[in-house]
PLY file of the C-alpha trace (Angstrom):
ply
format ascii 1.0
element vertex 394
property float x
property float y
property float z
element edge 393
property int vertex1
property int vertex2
end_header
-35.20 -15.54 -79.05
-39.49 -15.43 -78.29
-40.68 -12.53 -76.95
-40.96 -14.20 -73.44
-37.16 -15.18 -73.76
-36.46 -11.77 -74.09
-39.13 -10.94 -71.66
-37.39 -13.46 -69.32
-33.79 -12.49 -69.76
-34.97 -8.73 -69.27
-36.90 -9.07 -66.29
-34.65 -10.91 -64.42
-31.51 -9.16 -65.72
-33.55 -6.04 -63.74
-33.93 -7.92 -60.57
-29.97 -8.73 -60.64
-29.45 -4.94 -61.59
-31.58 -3.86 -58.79
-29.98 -5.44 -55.84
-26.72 -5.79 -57.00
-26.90 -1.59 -57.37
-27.01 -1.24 -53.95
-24.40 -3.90 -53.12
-21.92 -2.31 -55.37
-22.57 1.12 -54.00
-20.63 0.86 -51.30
-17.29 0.03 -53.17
-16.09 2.69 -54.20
-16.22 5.03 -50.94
-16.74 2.70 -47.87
-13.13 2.36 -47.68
-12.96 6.34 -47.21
-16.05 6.34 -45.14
-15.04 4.23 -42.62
-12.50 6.10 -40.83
-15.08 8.60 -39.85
-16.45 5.40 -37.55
-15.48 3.63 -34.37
-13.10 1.10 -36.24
-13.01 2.38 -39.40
-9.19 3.00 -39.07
-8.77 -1.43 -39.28
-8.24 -2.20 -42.55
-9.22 -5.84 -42.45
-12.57 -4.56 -40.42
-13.42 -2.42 -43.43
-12.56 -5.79 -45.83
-14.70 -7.22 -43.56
-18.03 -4.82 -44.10
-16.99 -4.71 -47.61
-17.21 -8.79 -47.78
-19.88 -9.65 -45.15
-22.33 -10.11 -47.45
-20.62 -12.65 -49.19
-20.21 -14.69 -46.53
-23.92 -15.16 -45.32
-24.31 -15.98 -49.35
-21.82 -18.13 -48.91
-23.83 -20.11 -46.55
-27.10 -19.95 -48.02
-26.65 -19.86 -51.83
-27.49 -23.80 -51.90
-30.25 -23.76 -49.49
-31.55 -21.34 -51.43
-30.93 -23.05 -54.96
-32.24 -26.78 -53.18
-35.35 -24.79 -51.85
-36.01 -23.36 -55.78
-36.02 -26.75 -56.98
-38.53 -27.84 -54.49
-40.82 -25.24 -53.65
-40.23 -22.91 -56.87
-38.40 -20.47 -57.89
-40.59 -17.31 -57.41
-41.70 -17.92 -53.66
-37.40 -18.12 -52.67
-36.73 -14.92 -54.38
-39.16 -13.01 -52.95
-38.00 -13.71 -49.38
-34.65 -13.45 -50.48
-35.80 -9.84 -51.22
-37.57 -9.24 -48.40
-34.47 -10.49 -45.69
-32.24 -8.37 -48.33
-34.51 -4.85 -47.54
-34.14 -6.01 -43.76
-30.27 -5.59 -44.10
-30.07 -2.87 -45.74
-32.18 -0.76 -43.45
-30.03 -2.00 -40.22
-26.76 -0.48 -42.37
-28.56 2.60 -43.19
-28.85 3.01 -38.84
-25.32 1.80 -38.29
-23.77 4.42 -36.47
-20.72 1.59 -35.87
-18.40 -0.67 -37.95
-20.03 -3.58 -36.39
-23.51 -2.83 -37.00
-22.59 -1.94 -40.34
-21.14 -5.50 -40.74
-24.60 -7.14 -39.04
-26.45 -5.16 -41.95
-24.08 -6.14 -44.79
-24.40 -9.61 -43.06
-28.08 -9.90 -43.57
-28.18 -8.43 -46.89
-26.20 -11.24 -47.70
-28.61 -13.62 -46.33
-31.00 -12.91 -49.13
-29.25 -15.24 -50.85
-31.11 -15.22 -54.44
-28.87 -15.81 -57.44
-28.87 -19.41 -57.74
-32.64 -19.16 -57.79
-32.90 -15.95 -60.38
-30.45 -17.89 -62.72
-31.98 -21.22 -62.57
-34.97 -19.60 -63.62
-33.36 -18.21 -66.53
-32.04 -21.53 -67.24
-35.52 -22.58 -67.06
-37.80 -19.86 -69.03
-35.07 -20.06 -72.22
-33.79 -22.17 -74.67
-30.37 -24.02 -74.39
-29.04 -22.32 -78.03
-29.91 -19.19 -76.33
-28.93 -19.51 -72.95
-25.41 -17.66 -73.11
-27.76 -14.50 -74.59
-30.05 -14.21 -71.48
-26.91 -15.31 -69.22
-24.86 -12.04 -71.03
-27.91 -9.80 -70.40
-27.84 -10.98 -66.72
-24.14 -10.62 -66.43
-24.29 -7.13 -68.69
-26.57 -6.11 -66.07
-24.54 -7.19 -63.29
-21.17 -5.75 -65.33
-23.37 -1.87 -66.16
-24.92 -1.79 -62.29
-20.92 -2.44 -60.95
-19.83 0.80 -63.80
-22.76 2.60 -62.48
-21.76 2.26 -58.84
-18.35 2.85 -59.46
-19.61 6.56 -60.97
-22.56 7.37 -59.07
-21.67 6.45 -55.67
-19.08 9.30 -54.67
-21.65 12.08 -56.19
-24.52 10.63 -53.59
-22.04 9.67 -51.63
-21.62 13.24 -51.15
-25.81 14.45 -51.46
-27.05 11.88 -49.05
-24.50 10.09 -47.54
-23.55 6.68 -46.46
-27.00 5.95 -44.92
-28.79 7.32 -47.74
-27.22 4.91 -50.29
-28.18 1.77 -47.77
-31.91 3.57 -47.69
-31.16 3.79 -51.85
-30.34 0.25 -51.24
-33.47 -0.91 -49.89
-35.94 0.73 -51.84
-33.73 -0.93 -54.89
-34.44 -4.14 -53.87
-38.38 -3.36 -52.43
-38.94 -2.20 -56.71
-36.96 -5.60 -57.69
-39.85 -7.55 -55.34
-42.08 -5.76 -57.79
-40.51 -6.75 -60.68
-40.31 -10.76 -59.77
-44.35 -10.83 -58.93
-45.31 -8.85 -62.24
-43.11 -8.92 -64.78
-41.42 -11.94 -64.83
-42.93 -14.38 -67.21
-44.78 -17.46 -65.10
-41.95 -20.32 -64.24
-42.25 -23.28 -66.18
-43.23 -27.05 -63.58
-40.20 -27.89 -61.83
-38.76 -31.55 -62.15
-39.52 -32.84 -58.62
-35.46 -33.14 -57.75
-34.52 -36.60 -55.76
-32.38 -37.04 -53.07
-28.78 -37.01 -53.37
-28.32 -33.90 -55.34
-25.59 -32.49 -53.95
-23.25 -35.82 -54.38
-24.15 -35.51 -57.62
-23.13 -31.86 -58.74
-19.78 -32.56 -56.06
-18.67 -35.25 -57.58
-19.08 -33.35 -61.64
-15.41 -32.36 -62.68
-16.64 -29.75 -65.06
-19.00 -27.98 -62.71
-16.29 -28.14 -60.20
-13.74 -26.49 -62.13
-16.28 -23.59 -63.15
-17.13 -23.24 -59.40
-13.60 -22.80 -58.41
-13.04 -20.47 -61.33
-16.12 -18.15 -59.87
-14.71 -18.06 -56.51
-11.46 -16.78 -58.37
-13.18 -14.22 -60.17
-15.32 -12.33 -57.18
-12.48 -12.80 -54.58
-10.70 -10.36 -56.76
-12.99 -8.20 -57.56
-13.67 -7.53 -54.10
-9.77 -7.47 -52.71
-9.32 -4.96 -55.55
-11.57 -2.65 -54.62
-10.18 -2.77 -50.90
-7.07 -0.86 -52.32
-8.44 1.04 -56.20
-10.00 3.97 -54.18
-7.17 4.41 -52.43
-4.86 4.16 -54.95
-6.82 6.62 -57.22
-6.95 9.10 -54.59
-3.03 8.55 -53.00
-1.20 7.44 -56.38
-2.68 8.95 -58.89
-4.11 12.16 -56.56
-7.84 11.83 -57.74
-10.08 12.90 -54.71
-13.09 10.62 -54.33
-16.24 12.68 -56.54
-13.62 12.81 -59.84
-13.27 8.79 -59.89
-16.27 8.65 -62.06
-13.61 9.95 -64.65
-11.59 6.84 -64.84
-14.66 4.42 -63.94
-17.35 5.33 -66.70
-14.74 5.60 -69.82
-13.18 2.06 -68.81
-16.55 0.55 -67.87
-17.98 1.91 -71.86
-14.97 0.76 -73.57
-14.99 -2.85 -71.65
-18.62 -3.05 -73.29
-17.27 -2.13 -76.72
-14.99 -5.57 -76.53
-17.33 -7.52 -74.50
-20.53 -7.78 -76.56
-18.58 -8.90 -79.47
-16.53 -11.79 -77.87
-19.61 -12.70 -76.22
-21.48 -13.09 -79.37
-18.60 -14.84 -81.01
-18.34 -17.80 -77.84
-21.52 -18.19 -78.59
-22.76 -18.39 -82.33
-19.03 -19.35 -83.52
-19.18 -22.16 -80.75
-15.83 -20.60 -79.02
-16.76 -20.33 -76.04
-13.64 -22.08 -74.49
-11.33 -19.68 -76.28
-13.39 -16.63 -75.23
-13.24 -17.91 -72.16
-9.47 -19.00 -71.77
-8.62 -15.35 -72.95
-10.83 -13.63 -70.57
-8.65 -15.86 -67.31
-5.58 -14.76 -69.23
-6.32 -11.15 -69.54
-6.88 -11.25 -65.64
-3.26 -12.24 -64.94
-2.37 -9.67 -66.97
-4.21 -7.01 -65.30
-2.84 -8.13 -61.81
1.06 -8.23 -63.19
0.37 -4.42 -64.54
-1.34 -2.97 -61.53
1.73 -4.58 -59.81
4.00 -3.24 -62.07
2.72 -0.18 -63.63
-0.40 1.36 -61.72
0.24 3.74 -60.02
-0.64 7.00 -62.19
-3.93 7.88 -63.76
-3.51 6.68 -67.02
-2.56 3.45 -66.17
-5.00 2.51 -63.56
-7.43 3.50 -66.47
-6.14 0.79 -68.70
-5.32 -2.22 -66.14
-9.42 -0.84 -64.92
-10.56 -1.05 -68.59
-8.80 -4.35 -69.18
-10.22 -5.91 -66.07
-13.65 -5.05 -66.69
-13.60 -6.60 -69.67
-11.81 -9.77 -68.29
-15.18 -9.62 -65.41
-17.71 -8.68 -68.09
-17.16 -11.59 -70.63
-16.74 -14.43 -67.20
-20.20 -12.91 -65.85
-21.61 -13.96 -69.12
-20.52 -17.14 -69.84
-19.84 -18.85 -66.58
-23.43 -19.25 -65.63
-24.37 -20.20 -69.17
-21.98 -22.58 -69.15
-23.06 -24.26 -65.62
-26.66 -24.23 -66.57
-25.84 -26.31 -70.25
-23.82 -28.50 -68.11
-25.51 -29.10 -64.76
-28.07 -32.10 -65.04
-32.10 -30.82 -65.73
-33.10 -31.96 -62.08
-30.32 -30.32 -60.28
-29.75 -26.86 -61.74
-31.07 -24.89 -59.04
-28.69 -26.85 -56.86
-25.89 -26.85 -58.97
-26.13 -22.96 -59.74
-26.63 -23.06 -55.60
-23.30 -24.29 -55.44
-21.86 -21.89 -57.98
-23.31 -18.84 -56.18
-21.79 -20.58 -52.78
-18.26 -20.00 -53.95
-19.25 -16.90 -55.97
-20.44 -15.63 -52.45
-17.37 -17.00 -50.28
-15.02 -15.61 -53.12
-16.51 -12.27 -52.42
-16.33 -12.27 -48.70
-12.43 -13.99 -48.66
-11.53 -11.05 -51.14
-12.52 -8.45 -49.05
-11.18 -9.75 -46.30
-7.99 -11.35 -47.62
-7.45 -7.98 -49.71
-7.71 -5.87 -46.28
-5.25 -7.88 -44.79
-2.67 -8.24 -47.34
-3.07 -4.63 -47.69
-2.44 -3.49 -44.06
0.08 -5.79 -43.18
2.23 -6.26 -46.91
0.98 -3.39 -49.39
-1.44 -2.80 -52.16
1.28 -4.98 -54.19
1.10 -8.27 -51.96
-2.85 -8.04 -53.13
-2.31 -8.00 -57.09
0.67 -10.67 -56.72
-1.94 -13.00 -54.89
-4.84 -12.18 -57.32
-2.25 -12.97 -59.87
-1.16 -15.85 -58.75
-4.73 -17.36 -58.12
-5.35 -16.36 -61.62
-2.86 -18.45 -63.15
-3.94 -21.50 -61.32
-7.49 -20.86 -62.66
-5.86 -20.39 -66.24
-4.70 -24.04 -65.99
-7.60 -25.36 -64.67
-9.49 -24.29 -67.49
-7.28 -25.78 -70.38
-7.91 -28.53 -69.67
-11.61 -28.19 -69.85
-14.46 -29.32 -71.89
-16.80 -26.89 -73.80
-20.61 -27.40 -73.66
-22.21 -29.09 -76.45
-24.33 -27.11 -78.58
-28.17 -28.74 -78.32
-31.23 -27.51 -79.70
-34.34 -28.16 -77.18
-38.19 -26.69 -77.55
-38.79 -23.55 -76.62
-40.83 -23.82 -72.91
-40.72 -20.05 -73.07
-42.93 -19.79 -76.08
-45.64 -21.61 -74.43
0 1
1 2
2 3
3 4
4 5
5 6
6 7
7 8
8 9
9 10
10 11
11 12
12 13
13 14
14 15
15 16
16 17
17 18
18 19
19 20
20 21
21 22
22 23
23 24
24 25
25 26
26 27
27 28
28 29
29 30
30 31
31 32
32 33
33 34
34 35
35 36
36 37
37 38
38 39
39 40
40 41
41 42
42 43
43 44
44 45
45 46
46 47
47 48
48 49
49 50
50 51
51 52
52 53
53 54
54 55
55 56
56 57
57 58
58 59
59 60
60 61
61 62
62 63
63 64
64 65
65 66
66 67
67 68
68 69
69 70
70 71
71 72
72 73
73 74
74 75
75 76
76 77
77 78
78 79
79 80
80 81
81 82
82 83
83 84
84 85
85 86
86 87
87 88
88 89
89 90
90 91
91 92
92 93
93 94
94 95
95 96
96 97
97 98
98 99
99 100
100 101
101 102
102 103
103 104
104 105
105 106
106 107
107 108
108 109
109 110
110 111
111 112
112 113
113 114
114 115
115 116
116 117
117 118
118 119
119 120
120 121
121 122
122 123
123 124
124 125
125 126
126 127
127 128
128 129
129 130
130 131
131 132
132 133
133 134
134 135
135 136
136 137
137 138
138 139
139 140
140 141
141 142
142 143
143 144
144 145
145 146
146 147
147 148
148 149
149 150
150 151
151 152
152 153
153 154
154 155
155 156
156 157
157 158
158 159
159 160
160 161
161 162
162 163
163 164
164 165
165 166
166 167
167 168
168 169
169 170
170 171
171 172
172 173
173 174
174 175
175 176
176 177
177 178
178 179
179 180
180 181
181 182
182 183
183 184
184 185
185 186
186 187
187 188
188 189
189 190
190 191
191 192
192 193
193 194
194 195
195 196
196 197
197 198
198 199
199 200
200 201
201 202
202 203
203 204
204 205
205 206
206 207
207 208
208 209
209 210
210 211
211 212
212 213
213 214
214 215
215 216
216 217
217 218
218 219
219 220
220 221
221 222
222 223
223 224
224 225
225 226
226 227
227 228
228 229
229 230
230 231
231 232
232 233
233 234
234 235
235 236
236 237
237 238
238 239
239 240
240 241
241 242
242 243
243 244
244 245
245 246
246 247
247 248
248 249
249 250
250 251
251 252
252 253
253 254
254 255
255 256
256 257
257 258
258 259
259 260
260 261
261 262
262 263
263 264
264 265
265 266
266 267
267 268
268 269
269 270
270 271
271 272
272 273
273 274
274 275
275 276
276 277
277 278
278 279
279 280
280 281
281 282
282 283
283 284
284 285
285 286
286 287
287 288
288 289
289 290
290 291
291 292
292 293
293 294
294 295
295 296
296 297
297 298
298 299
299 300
300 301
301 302
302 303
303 304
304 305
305 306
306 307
307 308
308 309
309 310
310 311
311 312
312 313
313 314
314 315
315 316
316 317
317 318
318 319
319 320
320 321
321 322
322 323
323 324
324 325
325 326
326 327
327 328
328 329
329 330
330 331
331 332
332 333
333 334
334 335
335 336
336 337
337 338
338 339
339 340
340 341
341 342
342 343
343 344
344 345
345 346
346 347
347 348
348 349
349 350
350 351
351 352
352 353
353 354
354 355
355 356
356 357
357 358
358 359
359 360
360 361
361 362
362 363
363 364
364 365
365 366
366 367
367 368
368 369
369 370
370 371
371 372
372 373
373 374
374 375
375 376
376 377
377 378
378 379
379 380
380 381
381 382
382 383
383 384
384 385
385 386
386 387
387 388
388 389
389 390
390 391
391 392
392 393
């Protein structure tokens, strides 16, 4: 890669570590939290605060994405920012489950991923794109292991509204980051109308969309019921879960650079791919099965961050090489759309299914919609490898 590629795929990788920080934070001990507030004791209401964010992304990714394709992509993260600090200051006063949900709401609103990773797409090469994409999702993949070990110790030095406060001065520094260290964005193709037909009616994209929705619905109805588990099943209390967290978050890392590297410079990025699906049905049939105890939480945890890690990477790579030059914001819009509902249903869906059937009805769903992502993606097509000129370098 240049030196602005790498500048590029740094700087924004930063801004997605930045806010996403403070979004993960809550995972690991809002679930414990809550039943210190007015509602907390609701189960689906805490899925609820857990997912709200992902529903106001769900609504906004592709205005956001259409509004980076007309009006640039700098100007729509930067408000994105700004409505994102907004949020995270109204959780920080929540002294209720519902304000707490109007907070997590509006953090949600800032709605900027489509619009950081068509800018990737559009400061780097195509025969490097899966690189910056895997520093992105890296980021995204280290931020979610750093959450899952730092939030119960500030959890316990400054508290629930301390890590929304944490949360908004995360995302004021990101602000920072867009307007001075992000290399300048390359002219936009004016996009025409009908954009959105266009990236419907795509098969391919389609498929990856669905598989993304997949992916962050059960990430988040997971992590209704791991805290839980770790402290009930395998009698963990809360500040020790950094001890099964960081050592399956460093060896995911250990497997996921390589296999990374490999879909990409060994062109196998469907078999990377199809294995990383596969090793997510396999995680949901052993926490049903087996994880209950310590050690095996730690495995089924280590195998499923490696499962996430390696689909962070590649599925936005693989949208971007895919989605037409004209459309990308959009079509990355719509990508971060079902990203963001998949995130908000899993919360939700996994504090039902929890309350009402047991942390098992939640793997046996996540399983199941696993498998029926496994089969959509045999059947697909990988990108073709192109070599294009380097608008970074200039």
């Amino acid at each position: 890669m240049t030196p602005a590629e790498r500048r590029a795929g740094a700087s924004l990788a930063a801004i997605f570590a930045l806010r996403m920080l403070g979004l993960f934070l809550i995972l690991p001990v809002f679930a414990v939290h809550a039943h210190k507030l007015p509602g907390g004791d609701n189960l689906t209401l805490v899925g609820l605060a857990i997912g709200a964010y992902g529903l106001t992304q769900a609504f906004l990714q592709m205005a956001y994405g259409a509004a980076s394709d007309r009006f640039g992509r700098k100007p729509v993260i930067v408000f994105g920012l700004v409505v994102f600090v907004i949020g995270s200051a109204v959780a920080a006063l929540a002294s209720d489950m519902g304000t707490v949900i109007v907070g997590r709401a509006l953090q949600g609103a800032g709605a900027i991923s489509a619009a950081v990773t068509a800018l990737a797409a559009d400061l780097t090469r195509d025969q490097h794109r899966t690189k910056v994409m895997a520093m992105i999702g890296s980021s995204i993949g280290l931020v979610f292991a750093l959450s899952m070990v730092a939030a119960p110790v500030l959890y316990n030095v400054i508290g629930m509204s301390g890590i929304f406060w944490l949360t908004a001065v995360l995302a004021a520094a990101a602000i920072g980051v867009v307007l001075y260290v992000v290399p300048a964005a390359p002219p936009v193709p004016r996009a025409p109308t009908g954009l959105f037909g266009e990236v419907f009616r795509d098969g391919q994209l389609m498929r990856l969309n669905v598989g993304v929705f997949v992916l962050h619905l059960i990430q988040t109805a997971m992590w209704v019921m791991v805290p839980a588990a770790l402290v009930s099943g395998a009698n963990l209390p809360l500040p020790e879960h950094w001890k099964v967290y960081l050592p399956a978050v460093l060896l995911s890392f250990a497997v996921m650079v390589p296999a990374v590297i490999a879909a990409e410079r060994q062109n196998r990025m469907k078999l990377v791919f199809g294995a990383a699906v596969a090793l997510l049905v396999v995680v949901q049939a052993g926490l049903f099965a087996f994880g209950q105890s310590v050690v095996t939480l730690g495995l089924w945890l280590t195998l499923f961050f490696v499962a996430f890690n390696v689909l962070e990477a590649i599925l936005p790579s693989w949208i971007s090489k895919v989605a037409p030059a004209h459309a990308k914001g959009t079509a990355l819009g719509l990508y971060n759309t079902l990203q963001s509902a998949g995130l908000f249903l899993g919360g939700m869906l996994g504090g039902w299914l929890a309350e009402h059937f047991g942390s098992g009805a939640v793997n046996l769903v996540c399983g199941v919609l696993a498998v029926i992502w496994l089969l959509l993606a045999v059947s697909m097509n990988p990108p073709a490898r192109r070599v294009t000129p380097a608008s970074a370098a200039h």
